[in-house]
N, C-alpha and C positions, 0 to 999 in steps of 0.2 A: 166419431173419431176413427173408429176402427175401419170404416166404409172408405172414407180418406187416404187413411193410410194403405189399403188394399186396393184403392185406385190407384195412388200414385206407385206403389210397390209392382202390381204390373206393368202400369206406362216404363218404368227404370228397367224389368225387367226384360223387357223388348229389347230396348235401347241397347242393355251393355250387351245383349244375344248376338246384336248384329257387330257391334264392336271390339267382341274378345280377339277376334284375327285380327282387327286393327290392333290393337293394341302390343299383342304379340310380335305382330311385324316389327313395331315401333319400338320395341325394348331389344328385340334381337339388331336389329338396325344399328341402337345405339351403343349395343354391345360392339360390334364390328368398328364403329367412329373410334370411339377409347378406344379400343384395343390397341386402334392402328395410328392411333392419336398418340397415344403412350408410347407407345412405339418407337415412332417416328422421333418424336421431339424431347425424349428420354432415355431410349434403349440402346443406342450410344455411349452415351456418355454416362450411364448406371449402369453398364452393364448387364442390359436385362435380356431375356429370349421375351419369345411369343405366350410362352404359358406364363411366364409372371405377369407379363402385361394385361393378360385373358382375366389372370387370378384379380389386378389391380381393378379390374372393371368392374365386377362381379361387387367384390366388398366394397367399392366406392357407390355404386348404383344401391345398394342394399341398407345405405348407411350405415353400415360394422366400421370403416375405417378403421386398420388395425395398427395404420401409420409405419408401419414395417417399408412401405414404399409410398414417394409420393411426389412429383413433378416440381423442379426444381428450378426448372425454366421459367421465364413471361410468360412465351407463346404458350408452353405446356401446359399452365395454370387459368392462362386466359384463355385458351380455346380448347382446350381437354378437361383438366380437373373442373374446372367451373361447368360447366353443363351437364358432366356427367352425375354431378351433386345433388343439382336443382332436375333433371331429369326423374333421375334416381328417385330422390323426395317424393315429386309430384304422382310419380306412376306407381309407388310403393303405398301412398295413402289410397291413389283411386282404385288400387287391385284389393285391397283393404277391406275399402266401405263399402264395393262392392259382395264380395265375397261376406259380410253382416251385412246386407241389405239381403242377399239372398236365403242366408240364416234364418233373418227373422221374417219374410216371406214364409218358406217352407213352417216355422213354429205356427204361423199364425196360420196357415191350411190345415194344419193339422187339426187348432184347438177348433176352426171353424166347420171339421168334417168332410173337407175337401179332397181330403188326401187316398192312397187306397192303400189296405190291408196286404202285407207280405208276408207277415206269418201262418204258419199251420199248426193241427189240431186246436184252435184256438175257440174261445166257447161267444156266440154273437147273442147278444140281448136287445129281445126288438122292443123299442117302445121305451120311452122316457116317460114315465108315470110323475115321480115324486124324488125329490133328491135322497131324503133321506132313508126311503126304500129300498131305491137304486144301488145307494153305498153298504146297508145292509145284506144287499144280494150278494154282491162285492164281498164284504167281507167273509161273508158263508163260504162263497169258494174258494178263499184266500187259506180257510180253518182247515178243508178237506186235502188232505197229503196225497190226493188224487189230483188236486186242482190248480192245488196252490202256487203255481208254478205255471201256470196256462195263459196266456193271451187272454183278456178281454173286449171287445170290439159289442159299440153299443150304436143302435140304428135307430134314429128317429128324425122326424121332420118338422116338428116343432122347434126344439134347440136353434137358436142362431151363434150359440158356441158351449163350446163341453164345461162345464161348472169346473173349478178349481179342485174342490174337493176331489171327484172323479177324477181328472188327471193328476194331481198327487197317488191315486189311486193303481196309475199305469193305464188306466183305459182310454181304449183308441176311438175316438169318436166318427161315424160316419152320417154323413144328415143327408136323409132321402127317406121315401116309402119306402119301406120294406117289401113292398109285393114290383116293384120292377126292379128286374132284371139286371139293367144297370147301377142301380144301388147295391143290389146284392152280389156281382160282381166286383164290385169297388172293395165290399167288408170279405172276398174272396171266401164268400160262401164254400165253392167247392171242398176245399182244404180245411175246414173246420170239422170240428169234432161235434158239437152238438149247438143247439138253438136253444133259447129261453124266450116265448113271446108273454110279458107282462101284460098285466088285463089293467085297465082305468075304473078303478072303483065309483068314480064322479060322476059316469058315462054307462048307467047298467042298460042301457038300451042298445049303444052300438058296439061298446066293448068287443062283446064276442064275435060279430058278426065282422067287425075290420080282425080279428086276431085269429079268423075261419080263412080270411082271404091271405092271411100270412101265412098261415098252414098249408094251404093248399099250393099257393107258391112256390115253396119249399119242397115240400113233400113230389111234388108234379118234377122238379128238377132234381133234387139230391134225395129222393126216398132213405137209402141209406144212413142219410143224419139222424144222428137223435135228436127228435124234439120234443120238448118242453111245455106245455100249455097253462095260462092261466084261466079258469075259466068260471064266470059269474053266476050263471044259470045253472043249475043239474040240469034242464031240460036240453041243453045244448052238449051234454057231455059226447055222447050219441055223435054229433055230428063230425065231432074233432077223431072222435075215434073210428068213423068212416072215412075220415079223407087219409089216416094214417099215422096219425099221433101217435109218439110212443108210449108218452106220459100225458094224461089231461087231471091236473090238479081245482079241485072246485071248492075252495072255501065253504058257500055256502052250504055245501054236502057236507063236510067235516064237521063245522055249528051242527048242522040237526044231529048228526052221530053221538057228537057228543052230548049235547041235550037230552036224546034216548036215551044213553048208557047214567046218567047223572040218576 
């Protein structure tokens, strides 16, 4: 359904692109008919100038009708009031649906990762592991009066849309690798404050070696960032912290620690 509606939400989106200057022309046009319609076969005989008549268009086209003025004639009624009514209506619903179709286009790129990041200092989280991890991560920086107030923008290429939960949450979802270029331009890497790359507990074989090649990504273009590392192996600690890592967190190093000290 969703595939659907993002087919058709483009195809409409094309469409009304090329026809907003039609359309414009077409309501300013009909501004100028009333006006001079009003006018003409009114302004006589009510006493009107060109600004009330200008004014009569406006709220008649808008359907306000405030009935303060209103054509009193046959001809004024049947060839002025009456189209400018039904003009009115017709261009006032389709500037409308348009304008929510485009609405919920932009919502839906968003929840789909489409979209690109315009905030800064903002903190990017690579890697959609588990929701409910994710949302705990979330909440930690939400707790730190350092953070709790910072942009979240989360990069992964699994997602084919951002969990509900997570955007309740405010976070901006971007779906690509994380090691190109154009992905990490979209989540406007530059302008962030720091990385968090989550490690796949599921996955102890390639985990670190895809979260080595987001390091290094990183690292090769925005040095400066602070990043984050999750990392599965103590043997690979080493390697995170030669390519530049600010921080490499290893679970499994803290278990034996603690295990020693018990």
């Amino acid at each position: 359904v969703i595939r659907l509606f993002s087919f058709f939400s483009e195809k409409t989106r094309k469409t009304f692109a090329g026809q907003w200057g039609m359309v414009f022309l077409f309501l300013f046009s009909m501004l100028i008919y009333s006006t001079s319609g009003f006018m003409y076969f009114e302004g006589e005989e009510q006493g009107l100038d060109w600004e009330t008549c200008w004014w009569w268009a406006i709220v008649s086209m808008t359907t306000v009708g405030y009935g303060d003025f209103a054509p009193e004639s046959t001809y004024g009624r049947l060839f002025v009031g009456l189209p400018t009514m039904l003009v009115g209506v017709a261009m006032l619903g389709y500037i409308l649906s348009t304008l929510a179709a485009i609405l919920m286009e932009n919502k839906l790129k968003e929840l789909r990762g489409m979209s690109t990041v315009e905030s800064e200092n903002h903190i990017i989280i690579c890697r959609f592991i588990e929701l409910s991890s994710t949302i705990q991560l979330v909440n930690e920086l939400r707790l730190d009066p350092q953070t709790k107030d910072t942009a979240v923008v989360l990069i992964d290429e699994s997602l084919e849309e951002l969990p509900k939960e997570l955007a309740e949450c405010g976070v901006t979802f971007i779906k690509g690798n994380p090691t190109r270029d154009s992905v990490l331009e979209r989540a406007n890497l530059a302008e962030s404050s720091s990385v968090i790359i989550q490690a796949d507990l599921s996955d102890t074989e390639d985990s670190d070696h895809r979260n080595l090649a987001i390091a290094l990504t990183i690292e090769k273009k925005y040095p400066e960032i602070k990043t984050v590392v999750h990392c599965l192996s103590p043997d690979n600690i080493s390697f995170f912290e030669r390519c530049g890592c600010d921080s490499v967190v290893c679970i499994m190093k803290l278990v034996n620690q603690v295990i020693v000290q018990e």
